[in-house]
C-alpha positions, -999 to 999 in steps of 0.1 A, spaced: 521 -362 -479 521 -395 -494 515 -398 -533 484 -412 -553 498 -436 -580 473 -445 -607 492 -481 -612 507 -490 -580 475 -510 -568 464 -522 -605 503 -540 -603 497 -550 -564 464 -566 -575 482 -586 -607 512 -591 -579 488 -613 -559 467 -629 -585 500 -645 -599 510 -657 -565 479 -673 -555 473 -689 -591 512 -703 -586 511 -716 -548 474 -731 -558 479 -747 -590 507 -768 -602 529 -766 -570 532 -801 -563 530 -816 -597 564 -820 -617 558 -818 -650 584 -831 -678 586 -818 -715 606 -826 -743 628 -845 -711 629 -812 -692 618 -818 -658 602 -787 -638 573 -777 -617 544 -771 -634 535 -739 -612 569 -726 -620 556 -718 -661 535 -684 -646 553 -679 -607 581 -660 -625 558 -634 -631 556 -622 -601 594 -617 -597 587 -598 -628 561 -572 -608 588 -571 -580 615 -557 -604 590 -535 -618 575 -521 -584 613 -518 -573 625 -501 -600 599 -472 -603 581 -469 -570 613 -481 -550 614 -509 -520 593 -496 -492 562 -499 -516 575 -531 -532 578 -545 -495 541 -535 -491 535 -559 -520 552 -587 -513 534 -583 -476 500 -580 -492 511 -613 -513 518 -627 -477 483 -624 -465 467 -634 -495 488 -668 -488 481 -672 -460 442 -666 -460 441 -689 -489 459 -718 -469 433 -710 -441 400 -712 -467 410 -742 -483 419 -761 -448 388 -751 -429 365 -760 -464 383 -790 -468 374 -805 -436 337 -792 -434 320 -826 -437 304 -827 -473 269 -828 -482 248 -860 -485 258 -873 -520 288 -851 -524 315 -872 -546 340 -851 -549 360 -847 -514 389 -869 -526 395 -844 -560 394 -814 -540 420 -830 -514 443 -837 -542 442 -806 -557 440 -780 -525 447 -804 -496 485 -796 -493 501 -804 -463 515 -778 -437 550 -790 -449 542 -776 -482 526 -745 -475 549 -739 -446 574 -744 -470 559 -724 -503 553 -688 -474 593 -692 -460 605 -690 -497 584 -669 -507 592 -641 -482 629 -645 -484 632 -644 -519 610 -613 -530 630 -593 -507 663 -603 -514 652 -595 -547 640 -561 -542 671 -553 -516 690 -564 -547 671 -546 -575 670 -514 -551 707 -519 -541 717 -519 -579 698 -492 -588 719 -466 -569 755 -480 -575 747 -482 -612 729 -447 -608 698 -460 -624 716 -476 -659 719 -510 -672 680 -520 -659 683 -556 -677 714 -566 -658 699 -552 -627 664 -573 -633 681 -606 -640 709 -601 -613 679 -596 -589 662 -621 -602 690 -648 -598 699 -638 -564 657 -638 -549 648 -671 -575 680 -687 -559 669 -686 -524 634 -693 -532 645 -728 -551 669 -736 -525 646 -730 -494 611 -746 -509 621 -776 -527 640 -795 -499 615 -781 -471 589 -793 -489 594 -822 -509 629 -842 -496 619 -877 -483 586 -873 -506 600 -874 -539 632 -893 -549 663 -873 -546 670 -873 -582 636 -860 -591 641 -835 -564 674 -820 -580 659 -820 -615 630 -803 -608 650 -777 -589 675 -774 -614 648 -773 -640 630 -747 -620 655 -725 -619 666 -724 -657 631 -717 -660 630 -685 -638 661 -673 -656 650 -678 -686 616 -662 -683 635 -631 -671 657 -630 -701 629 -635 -723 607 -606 -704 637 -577 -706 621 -560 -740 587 -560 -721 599 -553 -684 614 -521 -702 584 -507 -719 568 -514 -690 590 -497 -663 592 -465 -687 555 -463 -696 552 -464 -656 579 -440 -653 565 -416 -675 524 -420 -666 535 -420 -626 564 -394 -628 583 -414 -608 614 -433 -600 623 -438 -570 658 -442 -561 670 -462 -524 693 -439 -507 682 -433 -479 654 -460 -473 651 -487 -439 653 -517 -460 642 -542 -428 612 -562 -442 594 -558 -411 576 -524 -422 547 -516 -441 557 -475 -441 567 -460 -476 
């Protein structure tokens, strides 16, 4: 019998809010701050790597991988709406086509770009976090969370910001913001540890569960649990 979790689709529905706010808002705009140079979206996207550690940690991968393919379709649907709205002809006396274009018009580049990254990196983070959980027999849960978080945030930078952006932006605006944007993910992490473990134990406790990955099919093609 599968198991009812009373948080598993409140942190699914958070999971996918994050990601759409990120990929929607900020992706294409560098930002720079006090001469730090990063991607605006890149101040909240974090967060979701943050609900991957946690889903990984107590409900374990298959469930997490359900996530990060619910995250997917939300994308992707998204890219659709805007597209197909976007090139509805406007109403008589409708003035603001251009604005909209700027702000949801990204190319396919881009969003091709922003889905590839995406997918790779929230399940080498998961394999990672689920991985690490077993060999370390469930301790050390920071190490585990930022190791993860390095490895999936890693791939991610590497894989959107050239496939997206190279030949767009100068080169040396390119490596800043991806350098800039990775700090940033680390960071957040660091800065998260004290609230990803209250977190993971209240879910722990309230879902009497955690899941370890010994014997689990870790190909991302599955939605089974």
């Amino acid at each position: 019998m599968q198991r009812s979790y009373r948080y598993y689709d409140l942190i699914m529905a958070a999971f996918v809010a994050v990601l759409l706010c990120s990929n929607l808002i900020g992706v294409g705009k560098p930002v720079t701050v006090l001469g730090f140079t990063f991607g605006g979206g890149n101040l909240f996207f974090p967060l979701s790597y943050l609900f991957g550690d946690i889903l990984t940690e107590v409900y374990g991968y298959a469930r997490a991988r359900r996530v990060v393919w619910a995250g997917f379709a939300a994308v992707i649907f998204a890219s659709i709406m805007s597209w197909i709205v976007l090139h509805m002809p406007p109403a008589e006396g409708f003035t603001g086509q251009a604005a909209l274009e700027q702000v949801f018009g990204a190319t396919p580049r881009i969003v091709a770009a922003s889905i590839g990254a995406y997918l790779v990196g929230e399940f080498i983070n998961s394999y990672v976090m689920a991985k690490m959980k077993v060999a370390t027999a469930g301790r050390h849960l920071w190490a585990r969370a930022l190791v993860s978080t390095m490895c999936g945030e890693a791939i991610d930078t590497l894989l959107f910001y050239p496939m997206a952006f190279y030949g767009l932006w100068s080169d040396d605006i390119l490596i800043k913001v991806m350098m800039g944007n990775y700090i940033i993910k680390v960071t957040w992490e660091l800065l998260a540890t004290p609230l990803t473990y209250r977190v993971v134990a209240f879910l722990k406790r309230s879902e009497n569960e955690d899941y370890y990955d010994r014997e689990t099919n870790f190909t991302p093609f599955s939605l089974d649990t």
